[in-house]
Structure formats: structure tokens, C-alpha cells
ROTORKE-282707 format. One line per 8 residues: number of its first residue (from 1); their letters; for each residue z, y, x of C-alpha. Coordinates in Angstrom, 2 decimals, always signed. Layout:
REM residues N
NUM) a) Z Y X | ...;
***
This chain:
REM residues 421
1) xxxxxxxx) -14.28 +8.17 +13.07 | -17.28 +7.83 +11.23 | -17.58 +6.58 +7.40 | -20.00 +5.25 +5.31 | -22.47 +7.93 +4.30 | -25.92 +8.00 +3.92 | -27.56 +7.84 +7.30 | -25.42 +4.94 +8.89;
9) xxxxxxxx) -25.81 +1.04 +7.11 | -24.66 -2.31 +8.31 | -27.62 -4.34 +9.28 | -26.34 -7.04 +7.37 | -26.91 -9.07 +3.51 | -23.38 -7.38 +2.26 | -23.61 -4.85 +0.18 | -20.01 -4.01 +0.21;
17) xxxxxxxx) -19.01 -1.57 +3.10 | -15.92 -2.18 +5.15 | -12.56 -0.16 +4.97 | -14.15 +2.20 +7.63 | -17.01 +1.90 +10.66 | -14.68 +1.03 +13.36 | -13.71 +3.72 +15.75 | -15.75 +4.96 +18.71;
25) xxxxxxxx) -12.70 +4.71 +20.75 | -12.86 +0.68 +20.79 | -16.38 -0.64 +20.83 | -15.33 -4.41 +19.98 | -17.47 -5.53 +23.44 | -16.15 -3.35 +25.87 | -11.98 -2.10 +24.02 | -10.30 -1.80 +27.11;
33) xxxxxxxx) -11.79 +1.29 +28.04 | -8.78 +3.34 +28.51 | -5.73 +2.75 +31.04 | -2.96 +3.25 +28.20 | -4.88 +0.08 +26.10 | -4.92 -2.07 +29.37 | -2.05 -4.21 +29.02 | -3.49 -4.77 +24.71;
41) xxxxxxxx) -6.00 -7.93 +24.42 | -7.95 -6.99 +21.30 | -8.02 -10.33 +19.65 | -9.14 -10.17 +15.97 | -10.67 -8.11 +13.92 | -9.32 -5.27 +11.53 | -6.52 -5.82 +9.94 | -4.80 -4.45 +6.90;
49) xxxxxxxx) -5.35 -0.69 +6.66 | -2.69 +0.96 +4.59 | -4.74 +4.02 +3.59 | -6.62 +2.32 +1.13 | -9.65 -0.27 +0.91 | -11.54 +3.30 +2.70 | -8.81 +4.26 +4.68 | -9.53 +7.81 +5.81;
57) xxxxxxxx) -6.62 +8.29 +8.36 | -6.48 +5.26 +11.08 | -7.90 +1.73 +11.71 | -5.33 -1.28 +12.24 | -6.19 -3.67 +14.84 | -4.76 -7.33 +15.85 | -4.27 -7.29 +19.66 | -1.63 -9.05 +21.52;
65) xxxxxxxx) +0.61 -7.53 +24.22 | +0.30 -8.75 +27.27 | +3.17 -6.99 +28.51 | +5.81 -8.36 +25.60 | +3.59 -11.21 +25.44 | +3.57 -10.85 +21.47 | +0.90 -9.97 +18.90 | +0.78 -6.63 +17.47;
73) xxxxxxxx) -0.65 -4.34 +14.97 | -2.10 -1.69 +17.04 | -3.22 +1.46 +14.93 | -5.92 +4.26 +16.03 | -5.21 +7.46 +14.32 | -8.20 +9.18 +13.42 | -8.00 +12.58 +15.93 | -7.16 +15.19 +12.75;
81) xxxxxxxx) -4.72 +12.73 +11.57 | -1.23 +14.32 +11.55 | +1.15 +12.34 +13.81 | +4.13 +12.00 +11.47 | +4.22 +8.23 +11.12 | +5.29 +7.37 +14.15 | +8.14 +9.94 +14.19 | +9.64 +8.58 +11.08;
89) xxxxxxxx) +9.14 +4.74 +11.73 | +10.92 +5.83 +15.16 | +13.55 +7.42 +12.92 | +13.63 +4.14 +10.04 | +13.78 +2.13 +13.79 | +17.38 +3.65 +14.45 | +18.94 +3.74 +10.80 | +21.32 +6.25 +10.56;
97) xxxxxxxx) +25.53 +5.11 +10.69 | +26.57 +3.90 +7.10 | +28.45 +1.32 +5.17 | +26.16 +1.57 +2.34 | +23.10 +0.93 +4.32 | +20.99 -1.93 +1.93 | +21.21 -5.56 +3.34 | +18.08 -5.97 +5.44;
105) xxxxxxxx) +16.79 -2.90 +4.44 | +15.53 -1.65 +8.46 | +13.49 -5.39 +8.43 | +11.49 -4.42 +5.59 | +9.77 -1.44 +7.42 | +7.70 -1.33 +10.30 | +9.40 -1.27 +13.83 | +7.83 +1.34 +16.15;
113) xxxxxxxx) +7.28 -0.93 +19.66 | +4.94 +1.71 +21.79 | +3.03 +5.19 +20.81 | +0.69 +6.37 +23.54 | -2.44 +8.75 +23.13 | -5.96 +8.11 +24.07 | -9.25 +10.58 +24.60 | -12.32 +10.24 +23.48;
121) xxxxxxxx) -15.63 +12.27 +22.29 | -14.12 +13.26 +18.92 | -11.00 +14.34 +20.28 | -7.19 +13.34 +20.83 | -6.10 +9.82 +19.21 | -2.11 +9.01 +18.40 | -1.97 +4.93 +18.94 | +0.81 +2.80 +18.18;
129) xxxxxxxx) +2.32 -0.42 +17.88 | +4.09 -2.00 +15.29 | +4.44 -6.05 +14.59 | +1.57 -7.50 +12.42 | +1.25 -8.32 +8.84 | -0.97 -11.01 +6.98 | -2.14 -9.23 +4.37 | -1.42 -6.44 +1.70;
137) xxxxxxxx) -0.41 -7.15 -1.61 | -4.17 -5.71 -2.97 | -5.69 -7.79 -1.01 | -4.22 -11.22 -2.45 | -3.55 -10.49 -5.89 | -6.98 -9.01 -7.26 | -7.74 -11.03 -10.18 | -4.91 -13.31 -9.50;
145) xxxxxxxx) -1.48 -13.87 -10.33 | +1.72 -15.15 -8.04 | +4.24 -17.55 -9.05 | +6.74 -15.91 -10.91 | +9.77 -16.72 -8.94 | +7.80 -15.17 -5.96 | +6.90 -11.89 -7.93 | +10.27 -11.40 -8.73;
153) xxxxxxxx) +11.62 -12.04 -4.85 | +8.90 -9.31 -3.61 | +9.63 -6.97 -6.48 | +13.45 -7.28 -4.69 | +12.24 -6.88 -1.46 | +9.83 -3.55 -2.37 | +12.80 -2.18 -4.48 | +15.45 -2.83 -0.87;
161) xxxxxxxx) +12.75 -1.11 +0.74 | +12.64 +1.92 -0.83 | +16.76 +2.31 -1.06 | +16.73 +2.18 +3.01 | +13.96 +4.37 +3.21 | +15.42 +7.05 +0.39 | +18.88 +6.55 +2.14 | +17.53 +7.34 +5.64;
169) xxxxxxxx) +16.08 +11.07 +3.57 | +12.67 +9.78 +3.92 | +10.11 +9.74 +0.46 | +7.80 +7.36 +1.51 | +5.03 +9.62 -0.52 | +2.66 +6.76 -1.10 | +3.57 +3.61 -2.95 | +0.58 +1.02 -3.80;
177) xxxxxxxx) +0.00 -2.32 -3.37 | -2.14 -1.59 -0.69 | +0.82 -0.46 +1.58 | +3.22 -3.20 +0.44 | +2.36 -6.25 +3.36 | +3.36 -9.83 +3.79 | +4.60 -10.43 +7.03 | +3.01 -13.26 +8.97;
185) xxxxxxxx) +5.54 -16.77 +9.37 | +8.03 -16.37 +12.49 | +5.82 -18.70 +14.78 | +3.06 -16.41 +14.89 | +3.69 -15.30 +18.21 | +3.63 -19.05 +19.53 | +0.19 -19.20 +19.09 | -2.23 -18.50 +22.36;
193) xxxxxxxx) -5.34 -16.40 +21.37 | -7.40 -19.74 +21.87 | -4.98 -21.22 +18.91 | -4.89 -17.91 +16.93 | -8.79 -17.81 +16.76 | -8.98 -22.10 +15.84 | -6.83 -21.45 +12.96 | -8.40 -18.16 +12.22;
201) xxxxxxxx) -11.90 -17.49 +12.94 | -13.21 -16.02 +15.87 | -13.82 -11.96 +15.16 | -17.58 -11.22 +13.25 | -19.22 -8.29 +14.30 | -22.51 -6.88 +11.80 | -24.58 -4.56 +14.20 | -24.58 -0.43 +12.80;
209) xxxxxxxx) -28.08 +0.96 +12.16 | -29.15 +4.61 +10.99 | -31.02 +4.18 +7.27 | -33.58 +7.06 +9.11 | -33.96 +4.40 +11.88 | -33.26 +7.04 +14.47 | -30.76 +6.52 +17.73 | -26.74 +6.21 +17.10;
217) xxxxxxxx) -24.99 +9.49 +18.37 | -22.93 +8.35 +21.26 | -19.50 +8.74 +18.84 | -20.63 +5.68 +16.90 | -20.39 +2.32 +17.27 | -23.43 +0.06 +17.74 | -21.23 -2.90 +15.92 | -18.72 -3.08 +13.09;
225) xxxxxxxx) -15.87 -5.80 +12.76 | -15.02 -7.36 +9.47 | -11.41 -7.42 +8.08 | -9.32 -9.81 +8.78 | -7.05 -11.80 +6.28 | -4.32 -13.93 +7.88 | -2.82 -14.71 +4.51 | -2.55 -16.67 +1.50;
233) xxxxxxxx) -3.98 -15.58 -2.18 | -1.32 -14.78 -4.51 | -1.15 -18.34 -6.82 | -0.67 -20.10 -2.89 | +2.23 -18.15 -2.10 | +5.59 -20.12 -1.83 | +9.19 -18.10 -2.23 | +9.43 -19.02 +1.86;
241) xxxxxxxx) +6.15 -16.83 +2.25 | +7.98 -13.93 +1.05 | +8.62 -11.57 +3.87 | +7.51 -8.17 +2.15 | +7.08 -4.65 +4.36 | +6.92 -1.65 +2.92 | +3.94 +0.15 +5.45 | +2.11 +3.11 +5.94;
249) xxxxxxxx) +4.50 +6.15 +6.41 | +1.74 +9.02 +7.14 | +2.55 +10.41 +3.58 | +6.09 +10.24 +3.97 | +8.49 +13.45 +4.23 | +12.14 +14.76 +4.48 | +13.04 +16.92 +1.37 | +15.84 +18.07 +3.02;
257) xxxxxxxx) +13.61 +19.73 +5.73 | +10.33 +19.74 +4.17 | +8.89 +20.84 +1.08 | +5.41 +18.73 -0.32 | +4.02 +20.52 -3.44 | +2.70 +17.99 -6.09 | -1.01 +19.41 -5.20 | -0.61 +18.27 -1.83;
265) xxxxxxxx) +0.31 +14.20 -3.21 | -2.30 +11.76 -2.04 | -1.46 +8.99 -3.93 | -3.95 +7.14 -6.08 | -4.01 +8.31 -9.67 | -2.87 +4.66 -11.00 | +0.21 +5.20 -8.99 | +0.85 +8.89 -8.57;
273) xxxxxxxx) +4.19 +10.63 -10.42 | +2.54 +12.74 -13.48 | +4.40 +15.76 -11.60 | +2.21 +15.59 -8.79 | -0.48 +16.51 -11.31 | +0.77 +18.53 -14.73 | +3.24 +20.52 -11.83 | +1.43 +21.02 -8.69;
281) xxxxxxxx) +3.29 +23.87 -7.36 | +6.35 +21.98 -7.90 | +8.39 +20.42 -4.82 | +7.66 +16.17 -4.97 | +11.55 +14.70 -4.99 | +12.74 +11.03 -4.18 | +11.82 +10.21 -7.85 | +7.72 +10.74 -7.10;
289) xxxxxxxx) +8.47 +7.15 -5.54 | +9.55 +4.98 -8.39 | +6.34 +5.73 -10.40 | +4.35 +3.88 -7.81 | +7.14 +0.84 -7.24 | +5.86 -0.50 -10.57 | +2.14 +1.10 -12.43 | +1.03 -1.02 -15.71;
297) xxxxxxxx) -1.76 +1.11 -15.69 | -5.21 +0.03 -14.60 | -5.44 +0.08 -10.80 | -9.48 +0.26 -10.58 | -11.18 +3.82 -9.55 | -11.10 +5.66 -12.73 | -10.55 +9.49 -13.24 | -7.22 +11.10 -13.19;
305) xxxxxxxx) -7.78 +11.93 -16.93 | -8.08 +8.58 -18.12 | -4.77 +7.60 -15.87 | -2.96 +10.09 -17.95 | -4.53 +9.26 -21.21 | -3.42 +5.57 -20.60 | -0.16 +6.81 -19.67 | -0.12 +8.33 -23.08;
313) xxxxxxxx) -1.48 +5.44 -24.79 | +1.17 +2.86 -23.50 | +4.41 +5.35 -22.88 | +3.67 +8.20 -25.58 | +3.48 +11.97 -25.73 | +4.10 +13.76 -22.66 | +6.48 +17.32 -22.18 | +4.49 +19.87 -24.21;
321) xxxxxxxx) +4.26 +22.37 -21.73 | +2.20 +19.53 -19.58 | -0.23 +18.95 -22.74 | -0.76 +22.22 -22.91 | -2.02 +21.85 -19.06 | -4.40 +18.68 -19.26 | -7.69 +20.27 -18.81 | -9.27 +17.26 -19.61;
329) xxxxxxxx) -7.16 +16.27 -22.89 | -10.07 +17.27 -25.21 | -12.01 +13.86 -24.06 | -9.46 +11.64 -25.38 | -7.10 +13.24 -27.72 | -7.36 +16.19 -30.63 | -5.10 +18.90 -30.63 | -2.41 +17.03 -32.52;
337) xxxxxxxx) -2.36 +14.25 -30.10 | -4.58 +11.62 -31.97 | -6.87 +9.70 -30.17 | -10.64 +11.14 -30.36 | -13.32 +9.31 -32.37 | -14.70 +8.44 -28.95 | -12.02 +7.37 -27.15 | -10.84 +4.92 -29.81;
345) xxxxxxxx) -12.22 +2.09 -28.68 | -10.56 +2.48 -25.01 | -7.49 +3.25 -26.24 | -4.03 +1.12 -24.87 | -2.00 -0.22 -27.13 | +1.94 +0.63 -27.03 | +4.24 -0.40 -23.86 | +5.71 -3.44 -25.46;
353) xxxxxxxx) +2.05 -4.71 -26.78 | +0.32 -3.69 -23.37 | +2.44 -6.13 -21.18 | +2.15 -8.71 -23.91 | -2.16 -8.53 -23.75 | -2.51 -8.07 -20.40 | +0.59 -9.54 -18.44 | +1.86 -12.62 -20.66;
361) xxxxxxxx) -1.16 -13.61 -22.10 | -2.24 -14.26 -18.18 | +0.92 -15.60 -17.44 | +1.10 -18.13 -20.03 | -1.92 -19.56 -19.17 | -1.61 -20.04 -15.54 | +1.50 -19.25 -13.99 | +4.38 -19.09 -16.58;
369) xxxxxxxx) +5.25 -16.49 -19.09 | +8.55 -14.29 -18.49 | +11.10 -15.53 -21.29 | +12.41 -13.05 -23.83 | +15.45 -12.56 -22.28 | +14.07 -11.75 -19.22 | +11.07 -9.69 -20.94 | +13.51 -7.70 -22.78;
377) xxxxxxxx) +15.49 -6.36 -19.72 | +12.30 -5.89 -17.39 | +10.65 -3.92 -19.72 | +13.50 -1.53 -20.10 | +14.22 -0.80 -16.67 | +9.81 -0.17 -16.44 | +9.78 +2.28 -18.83 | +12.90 +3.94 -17.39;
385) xxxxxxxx) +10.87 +3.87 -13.89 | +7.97 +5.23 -15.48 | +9.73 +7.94 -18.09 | +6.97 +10.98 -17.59 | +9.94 +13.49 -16.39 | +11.08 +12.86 -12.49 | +15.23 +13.69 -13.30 | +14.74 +11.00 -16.35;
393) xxxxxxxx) +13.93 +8.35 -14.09 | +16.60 +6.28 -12.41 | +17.23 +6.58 -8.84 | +15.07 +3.44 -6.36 | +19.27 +2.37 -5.47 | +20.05 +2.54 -9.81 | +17.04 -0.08 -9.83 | +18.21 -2.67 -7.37;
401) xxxxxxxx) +21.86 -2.43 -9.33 | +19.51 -2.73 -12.57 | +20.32 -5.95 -14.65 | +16.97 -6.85 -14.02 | +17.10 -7.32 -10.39 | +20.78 -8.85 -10.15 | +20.11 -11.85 -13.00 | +16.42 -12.31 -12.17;
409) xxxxxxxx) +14.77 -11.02 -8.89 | +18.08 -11.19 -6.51 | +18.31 -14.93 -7.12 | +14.78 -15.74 -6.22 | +14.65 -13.19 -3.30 | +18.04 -14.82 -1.78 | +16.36 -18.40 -2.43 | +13.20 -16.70 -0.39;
417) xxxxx) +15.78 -16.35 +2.55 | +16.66 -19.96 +2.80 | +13.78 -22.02 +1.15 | +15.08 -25.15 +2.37 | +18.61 -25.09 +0.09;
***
């Protein structure tokens, strides 16, 4: 797989590059190169990839099975990608025996349908199969908010997620709205390709040029396909859109079997446990998830230092022996904790006065303000989620029993179920 770098462009007026340069492996003229992609029709363009808006790891494509006769999500590991998705979606696939399993919890993770491996000039690719998704949450709330009674049925469904995941002895290791999806509506499969690309656009391909004008190696593509977005934008979305999936497992581990140092955390900063940082020889737990189930900290590219400085701005001081490890520190704080002369002007206000200027201000303008009932209870179960220490936080199953969830987001998630009533 080759990413944007210097010597490759996109012969085309946007600027903006795409998640990744598709892979050699499927040249979007000629995909079905390879017996074990025969019986896939590659029918759209890129999907969701849950690695990121630059993915680095795979490349998600729409294709419909013409064995099944269903559309899929079929995803091309890049060939130094580790293969440990698929083994634990086959594992989420076949929940374990228990009475305590969460209601619906295996139907908000992907099913494994087929796993097969295919050559090509950069070496050995895992494949696999999993049913679609619309969109990812990134995607369709940028700049936008959804309706409130929808926000709290996906904040349910995220929460259930998690709880099956944690109960099966998985950490799913990388939480972000990227990797939360929308599922697309239970007809989907009805349509024929002809249908699918009438509704949806036929795929658009921009050709691949060197910037030094000189030949494409033979492990590039000559063409790139845009993304694809089946979905709605987050103010559209009705409580009987909400069919949340919890994606992307290549991060995920078994504590019980595996150990994952806080170093090795890939997580973006906005959403990444301060363990995995200020203690990076320390083992990541099941608590490194709940930091990323909920951030109130920007989620734009910024550097990890300013992450943890607005984590000190909005939640207070963090353990001392951590402050004494911020290399960085100097740039926004003194010695004694007080903002720098220079950093003033950035700085976040308190938790309570954070969500107030950039959540309800929004909120009341557009799509509803939370009520101070409401406000009150969410807020506390946040900060719990978010308390800097991992064995301070509550556990992802103490957050679906939270008060929060059972007055509030339960209601509007069971409503989700049956829109009609």
C-alpha cells in the first residue's frame, strides 16, 4: 500500500488526499484478479476505514457476494498488518456461554462472514468479510450536531458495545468516532447493483500521477477511488437510523493472555487513556477504554501536550508523579501549575463551564439543550469516565447501570428498536 507522499498526486482539482491510494492488489478496472476474490463484485467505492481519515493498516471496500448474494464490507489488510482482527471478531462471532451476556451486545460488533489471503507484489494480504456500514460517526457529525434523543440512543448502543466486548476479555484498544459505524437500513441487501449505484452514485475514479512526472512502479495504482458515504449527516438522523457498531478490532487484546504496554497504545491523543502516555511501561487494562467512549477534548490534530494541558484545564491537576513526567509541561504551565503567560489565552475553562460554551451553547441553538436534570447526572458519570487514574474510573458495565443511561439514553435507545410505537 502506498500513501500520500511526495512523489505520487491525484491528477485532480482536490486538494484534500483520500484515506489512502487504493491498494495495488485491486486496480478498480481490472479487481477480480485473484481466484479467492472471484465470487466478490466490487461495486462501490471505499468505504469507511476504521483506522482513521489516513488509515495506515487496511482499505474497506463495498462488494457484494455473489455467493450469499449479499453486500459486504470486504477489507484488504495492508501485507505488515498483524492479522488479529479477524481472530477476535471470529471469537466476538461465537460469544462465550453466560447469563449476563448484554442484550444485543454480539449485533453491535462486526460478524466475521469469510477470511481468505491473497498475493501480490508487496507481499501476503489477510482479506475479510464482514456486513457493511453507512458511515462512521466522524464522518457525519463534523461541525454538526444529532438530535438529542438520537445521541443519547447511540451513546447506549456504544456503551452495550463495549460491556460485550469487555465481557468476552477483549479491550477493544481503540475507541473514536471514527470506529463507531451506523449500520445501513435492513433492505440494503434488496437492492441489485444497478439500484445500489441509482440511489448512490456510480464509483469516481481520479487517475494517480508521479509530481516528478516519471512512470508508476508496477505496485501502484494508475487510479484512485473516492470514499463512499451511504449515510445521513448527523441533524438527518432519525432514532430508527440508529443501528450503531462498534468496528475496527486490529488494536484490540486479551489482558488475560496478553500484555500491551501504554507505549505501544495507538489511539489518537484526543481519545487515548493519560496512562498510555504519563505510564508507558505500564500494562493498558479494560479501563484504557472508557476514556475514549466519551473525549470533551478537542478532536482536531493537535500535539499530545496540548491534549493533556486541556485535560488539565477542564478536569484539574493530574497525579504528581505524572507532572513531574510531562516533558512538555513548561509550554503551558509554571512549576506550580498556573497557566503560562503564553498559554493564557488557549486555556479551557473548568468541566462544568466547558460543556456549557461548547456543548449547550450549540445545542440550544439548533438542536435542543440537555435540561438540568439531565445535565447534572451526565456530567457526573463524564468526569467519572474521564477521572485521570484508570482504577478511579468506573467499569464500561458500571456505566450502562449509571443513572444516566437508565433515565435518559435506555429510553431513547429502546424507542430506536421500535420507531413505529
Amino acid at each position: 500500500m502506498i500513501r500520500h507522499c511526495r512523489r505520487f498526486s491525484l491528477s485532480s482539482p482536490f486538494v484534500a488526499p483520500f484515506k489512502s491510494i487504493i491498494l495495488y492488489i485491486i486496480n478498480f478496472k481490472t479487481p477480480l484478479v485473484s481466484p479467492e476474490v472471484r465470487p466478490y463484485l466490487f461495486c462501490a467505492a471505499e468505504l469507511h476505514n476504521g483506522q482513521g481519515p489516513f488509515g495506515g493498516y487496511s482499505t474497506v471496500w463495498l462488494a457484494h457476494d455473489t455467493v450469499i448474494k449479499r453486500y459486504v464490507a470486504l477489507k484488504v489488510n495492508t501485507a505488515d498488518a498483524l492479522p488479529r482482527e479477524a481472530t477476535v471478531l471470529r471469537s466476538l462471532s461465537t460469544p462465550r456461554s453466560s447469563t449476563s451476556l448484554p442484550h444485543q451486545g454480539p449485533d453491535l460488533v462486526p460478524i466475521l462472514l469469510d477470511q481468505f489471503e491473497v498475493q501480490g507484489p508487496n507481499g501476503t494480504h489477510t482479506c475479510y468479510t464482514t456486513a457493511p456500514a453507512q458511515c462512521n460517526l466522524r464522518e457525519i457529525s463534523f461541525s454538526r450536531l444529532f438530535p438529542l434523543d438520537v445521541a443519547r440512543a447511540l451513546c447506549y448502543g456504544l456503551t452495550q458495545a463495549v460491556v460485550y466486548t469487555h465481557s468476552q476479555g477483549y479491550v477493544h484498544g481503540d475507541i473514536h468516532l471514527n470506529n463507531v459505524l451506523i449500520k445501513p437500513p435492513s433492505n440494503f441487501d434488496t437492492l441489485s447493483v444497478k439500484e445500489l449505484y441509482e440511489k448512490y452514485g456510480k464509483p469516481e475514479t481520479v487517475p494517480i500521477t508521479r509530481c516528478d512526472g516519471k512512470r508508476l512502479p508496477p505496485n501502484v495504482p494508475t487510479k484512485a477511488v473516492k470514499p463512499l458515504l451511504l449515510g445521513k449527516y448527523a441533524e438527518k438522523l432519525t432514532l430508527a437510523d440508529v443501528r450503531p457498531l462498534l468496528s475496527d478490532f486490529g488494536e484490540a487484546f486479551a489482558p488475560a493472555s496478553e500484555i500491551r504496554l501504554g507505549k505501544d497504545c495507538h489511539t489518537p491523543p484526543a481519545f487515548r487513556s493519560p496512562e498510555a502516555r504519563f505510564d508507558p511501561q505500564g500494562p493498558l487494562t479494560y479501563s484504557s477504554d472508557i476514556v475514549g467512549m466519551k473525549p470533551i477534548f478537542s478532536t482536531d490534530i493537535v500535539p499530545d501536550d496540548e491534549t493533556v494541558a486541556q485535560h488539565m484545564d477542564v478536569l484539574g491537576p493530574m497525579p504528581q508523579e505524572w507532572w513531574q513526567r510531562g516533558e512538555g509541561r513548561s509550554k503551558f504551565f509554571t512549576e506550580d501549575g498556573c497557566p503560562t503567560e503564553a498559554y493564557l489565552e488557549n486555556e479551557r475553562p473548568p468541566f462544568e463551564e466547558s460543556f456549557e460554551i461548547d456543548i449547550q451553547k450549540w445545542r440550544r441553538k439548533w438542536r435542543g439543550a440537555i435540561e438540568e436534570e439531565e445535565k447534572a447526572v451526565f456530567l457526573d458519570v463524564i468526569r467519572r469516565m474521564l477521572a485521570f487514574r484508570p482504577e478511579e474510573r468506573p467499569t464500561a458495565k458500571d456505566v450502562l447501570e449509571s443513572e444516566w443511561i437508565a433515565k435518559w439514553a435506555l429510553p431513547d435507545y429502546e424507542r430506536s428498536l421500535n420507531p413505529s410505537c
